[in-house]
N, C-alpha and C positions, 0 to 999 in steps of 0.2 A: 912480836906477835905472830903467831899460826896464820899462814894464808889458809882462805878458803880452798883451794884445790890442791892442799895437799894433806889433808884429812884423813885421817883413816881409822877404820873400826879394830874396836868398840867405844865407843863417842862414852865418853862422863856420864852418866845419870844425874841432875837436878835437882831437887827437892823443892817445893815452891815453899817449903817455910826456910829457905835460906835466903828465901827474897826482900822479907818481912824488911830487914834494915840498909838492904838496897833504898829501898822503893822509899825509906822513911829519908834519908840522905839525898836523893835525886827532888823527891819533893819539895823537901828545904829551901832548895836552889832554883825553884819556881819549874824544874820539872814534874808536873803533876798527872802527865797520862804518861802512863806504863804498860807494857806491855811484851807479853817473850811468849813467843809460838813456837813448833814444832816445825824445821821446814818441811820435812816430808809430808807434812798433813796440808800444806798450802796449795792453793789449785796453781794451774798453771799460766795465768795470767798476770799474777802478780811481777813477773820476771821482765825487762825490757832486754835484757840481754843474754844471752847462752851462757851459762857458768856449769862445770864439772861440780860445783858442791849442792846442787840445786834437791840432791836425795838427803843431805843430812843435817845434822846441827841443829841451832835456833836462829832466831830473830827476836832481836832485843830494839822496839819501835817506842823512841823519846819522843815528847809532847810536852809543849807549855798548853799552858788555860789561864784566861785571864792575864791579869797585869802583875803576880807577883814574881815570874819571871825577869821581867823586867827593872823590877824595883832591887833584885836580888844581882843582875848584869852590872846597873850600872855605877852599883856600890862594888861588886869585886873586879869587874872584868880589865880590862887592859883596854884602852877604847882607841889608842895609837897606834895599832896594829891596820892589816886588810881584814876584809871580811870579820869584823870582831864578835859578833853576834855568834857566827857560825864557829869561832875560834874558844869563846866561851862555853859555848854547848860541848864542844868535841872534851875539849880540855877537863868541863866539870864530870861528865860521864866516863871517861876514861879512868879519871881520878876512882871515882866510886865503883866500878869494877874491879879495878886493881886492889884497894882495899877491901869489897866484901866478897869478891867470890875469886880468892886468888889463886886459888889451883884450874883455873880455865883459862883457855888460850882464849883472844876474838879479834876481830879486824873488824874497822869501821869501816861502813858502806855510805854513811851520810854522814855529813856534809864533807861532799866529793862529786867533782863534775861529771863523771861516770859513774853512778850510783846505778846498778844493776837491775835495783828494783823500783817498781810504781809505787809509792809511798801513798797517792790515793785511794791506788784500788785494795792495798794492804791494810791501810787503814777502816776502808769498809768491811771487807773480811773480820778486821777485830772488832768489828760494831763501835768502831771512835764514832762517827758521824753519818750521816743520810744526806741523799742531794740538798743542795740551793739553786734556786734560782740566779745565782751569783757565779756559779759554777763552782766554788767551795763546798766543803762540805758541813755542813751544821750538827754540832756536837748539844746533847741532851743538856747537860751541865753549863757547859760553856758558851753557847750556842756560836756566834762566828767567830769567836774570838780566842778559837786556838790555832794551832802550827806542828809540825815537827820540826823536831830539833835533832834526831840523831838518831842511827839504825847502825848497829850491833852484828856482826855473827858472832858466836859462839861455838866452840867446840864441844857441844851439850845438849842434850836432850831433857827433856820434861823427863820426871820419871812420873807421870798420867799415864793413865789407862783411856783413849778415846771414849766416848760417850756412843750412845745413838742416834743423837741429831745428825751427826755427817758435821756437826760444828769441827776445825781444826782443831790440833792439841795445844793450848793457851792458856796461859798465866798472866791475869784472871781470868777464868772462864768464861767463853763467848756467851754476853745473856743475850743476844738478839740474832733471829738469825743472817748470814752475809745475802740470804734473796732478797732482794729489796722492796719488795711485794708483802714480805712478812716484817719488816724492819719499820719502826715508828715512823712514820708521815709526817714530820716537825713542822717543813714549809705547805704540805699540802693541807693541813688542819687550821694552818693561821688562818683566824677570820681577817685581820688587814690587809694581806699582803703590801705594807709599806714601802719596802725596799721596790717594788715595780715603778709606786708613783712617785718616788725620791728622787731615784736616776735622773740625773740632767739629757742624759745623752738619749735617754730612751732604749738602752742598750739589755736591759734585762726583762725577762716577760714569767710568765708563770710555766711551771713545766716545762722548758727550754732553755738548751743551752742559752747564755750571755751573748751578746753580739760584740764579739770582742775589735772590730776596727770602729765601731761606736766608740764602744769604748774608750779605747788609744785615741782615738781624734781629737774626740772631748777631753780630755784630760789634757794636750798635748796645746791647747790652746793658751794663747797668752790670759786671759779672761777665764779659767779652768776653776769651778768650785772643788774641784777634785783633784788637785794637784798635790795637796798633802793630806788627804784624807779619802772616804770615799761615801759620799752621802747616802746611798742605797746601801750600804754596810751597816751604817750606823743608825739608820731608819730601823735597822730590824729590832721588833721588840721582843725578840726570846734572848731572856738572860743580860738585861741593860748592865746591871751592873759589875758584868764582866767588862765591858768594852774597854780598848785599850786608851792611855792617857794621851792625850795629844800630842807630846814631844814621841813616846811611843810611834804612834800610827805618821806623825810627818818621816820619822827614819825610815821606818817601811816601805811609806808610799813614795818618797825621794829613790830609793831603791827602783822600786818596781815602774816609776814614771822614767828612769833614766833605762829598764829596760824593754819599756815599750819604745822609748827614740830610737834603739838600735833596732828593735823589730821594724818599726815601720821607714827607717832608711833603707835597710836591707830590703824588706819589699819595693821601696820605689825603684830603689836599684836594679832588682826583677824586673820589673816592668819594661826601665826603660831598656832592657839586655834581651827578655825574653825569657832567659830562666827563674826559676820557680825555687827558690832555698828553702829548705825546712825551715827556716823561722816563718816566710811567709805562709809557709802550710797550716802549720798551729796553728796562726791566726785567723786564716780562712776556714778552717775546719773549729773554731770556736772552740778547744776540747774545753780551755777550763780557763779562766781567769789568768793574770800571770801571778797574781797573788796566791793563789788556789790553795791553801795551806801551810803555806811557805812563810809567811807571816802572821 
């Protein structure tokens, strides 16, 4: 595969009806949000790290929704592996590049522990989802019950003509726009707000971030209703019948409960030292859930 920084012009040109039976094969496999931008048209926040290819190419941003993902994992995938979840995404999208767009070079950026770009804020940009009160983002369709699964360069460009909105160049077409001021208000229009009075921990509020050592605490307790699940997740009523199946959400939350014990050792461990680790930072600055779309 083409690394990203050694690119050079003139990049492929795209056609988005060569996508058509991409997008029908990723689907299948219970990848069902899709999506491939322009990098040049992305602002500049989307990037957590300096990269030389940051003026060209694409971005190819995978998504599950719902539960058929999973029902499609744990009938192919290889489940005796590490990380197999993230082993199955890389493995099925790679496959379906290779066979439908095989004159393009790409290199995976997700799932990889140095993943360059903020997949959250990337994701808002393509109008996947709008804040939660959970610190996830909530998708129209889906509502919290998607993730990404896997992020693409390409040695390709759209061949689109930008619009007027200032929208990036993206396949499918940005319909909302990335100011969040114009973008659907999902949790701010709920008349329940459920998910606030489900929380055990008391950790989530309306309009604000999560209280993520709430959070961790609570969860962390021998007594934890949220130890394989997350009760104010599943309180939310947009799109019930997405929610993930139980064996589903206990792998997840098994995950994300064993990486909040390392978050909050390492903070003790701060403490009793003095210094201050980036894990304990995330969690004191509450960005986002540890789940935050990841599951």
């Amino acid at each position: 595969m083409r690394s990203m920084s050694q690119r050079e012009r003139p990049l492929a040109l795209l056609d988005p009806q060569q996508l058509a039976p991409l997008w029908e094969v990723l689907a299948e496999h219970g990848l069902v949000l899709a999506s491939i931008v322009n990098v040049a048209s992305l602002p500049p926040e989307i990037w957590l790290a300096e990269t030389t290819s940051r003026q060209q190419g694409a971005l190819l941003l995978l998504g599950h929704g719902g539960r058929l993902f999973w029902e499609q994992y744990r009938r192919d995938a290889a489940l005796n592996i590490a990380d197999p979840v993230d082993n199955y995404s890389a493995t099925v999208s790679e496959r379906a590049l290779r066979q439908y767009l095989p004159a393009f070079s790409y290199e995976r950026l997700f799932p990889l522990t140095d993943c360059p770009v903020n997949l959250m804020a990337l994701g808002r940009v393509l109008g996947w989802h709008t804040p939660s009160p959970l610190g996830m983002g909530i998708n129209a369709r889906y509502g919290l019950w998607s993730a990404y699964r896997a992020l693409w360069w390409l040695d390709a460009e759209l061949a689109t003509v930008s619009d007027e909105t200032g929208h990036p160049v993206a396949y499918p077409p940005i319909a909302v726009s990335a100011n969040a001021s114009a973008a659907p208000d999902i949790c701010g229009q709920c008349a329940t707000q459920a998910c606030i009075a489900a929380c055990p921990a008391q950790a989530v509020a309306a309009a604000a971030l999560p209280n993520l050592q709430r959070c961790a605490d609570y969860r962390l307790t021998a007594q934890s209703a949220c130890a394989e699940t997350c009760l104010a997740r599943m309180a939310c009523p947009v799109m019930p019948a997405q929610r993930y199946t139980a064996a589903q959400m206990a792998y997840h939350y098994d995950l994300t409960r064993s990486q909040i014990h390392l978050f909050s050792s390492r903070a003790a461990a701060d403490k009793r030292s003095g210094h201050v680790s980036a894990a304990a930072q995330t969690m004191d600055a509450g960005a986002s859930t540890p789940e935050a779309n990841y599951d």
